[in-house]
N, C-alpha and C positions, 0 to 999 in steps of 0.2 A: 923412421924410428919414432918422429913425435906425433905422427899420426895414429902406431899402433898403442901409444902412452893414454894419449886421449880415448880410443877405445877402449883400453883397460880398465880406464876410469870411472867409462859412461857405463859399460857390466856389472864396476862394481855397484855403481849408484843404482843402477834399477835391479839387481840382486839384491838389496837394501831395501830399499823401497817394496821390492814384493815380499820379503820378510815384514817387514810391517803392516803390511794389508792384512797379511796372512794371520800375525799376531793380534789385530785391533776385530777384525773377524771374529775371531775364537775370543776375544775379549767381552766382546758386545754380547756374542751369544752368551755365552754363560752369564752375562748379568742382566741377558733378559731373562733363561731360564730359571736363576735365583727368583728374579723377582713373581714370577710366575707361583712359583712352588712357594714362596712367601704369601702371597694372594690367596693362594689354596688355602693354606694352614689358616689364616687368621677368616677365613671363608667357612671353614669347617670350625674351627670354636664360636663361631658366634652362633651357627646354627645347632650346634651340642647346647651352649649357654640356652639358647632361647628353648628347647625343646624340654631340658630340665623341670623349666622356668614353668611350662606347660604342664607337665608333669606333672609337677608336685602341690599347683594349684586343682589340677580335676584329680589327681589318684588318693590326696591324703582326706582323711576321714572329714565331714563337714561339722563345721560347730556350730 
């Protein structure tokens, strides 16, 4: 009987513990994915800013 207790116990702990892998897994991902698409976005406004920037020095009329 205290054998199959101890069993019961060791299941529940590494039923636990793979829940957690499980959850810290899917945790990590999505905040490398954020950060990624974070990258993009501020990757992609500086190259809009700088190309404006281009712009509106060679398109507007010279004085």
């Amino acid at each position: 009987m205290q054998a199959a207790r101890g069993k019961l116990g060791m299941n529940f702990i590494r039923a636990v513990v793979e829940r957690l892998r499980h959850a810290n897994k899917h945790f990590v991902e999505e905040v490398v994915r954020n950060e990624r698409l974070s990258l993009l976005g501020r990757r992609s406004s500086t190259i809009i800013h700088d190309s404006r920037i281009r712009c509106r020095r060679f398109c507007s009329p010279a004085r």
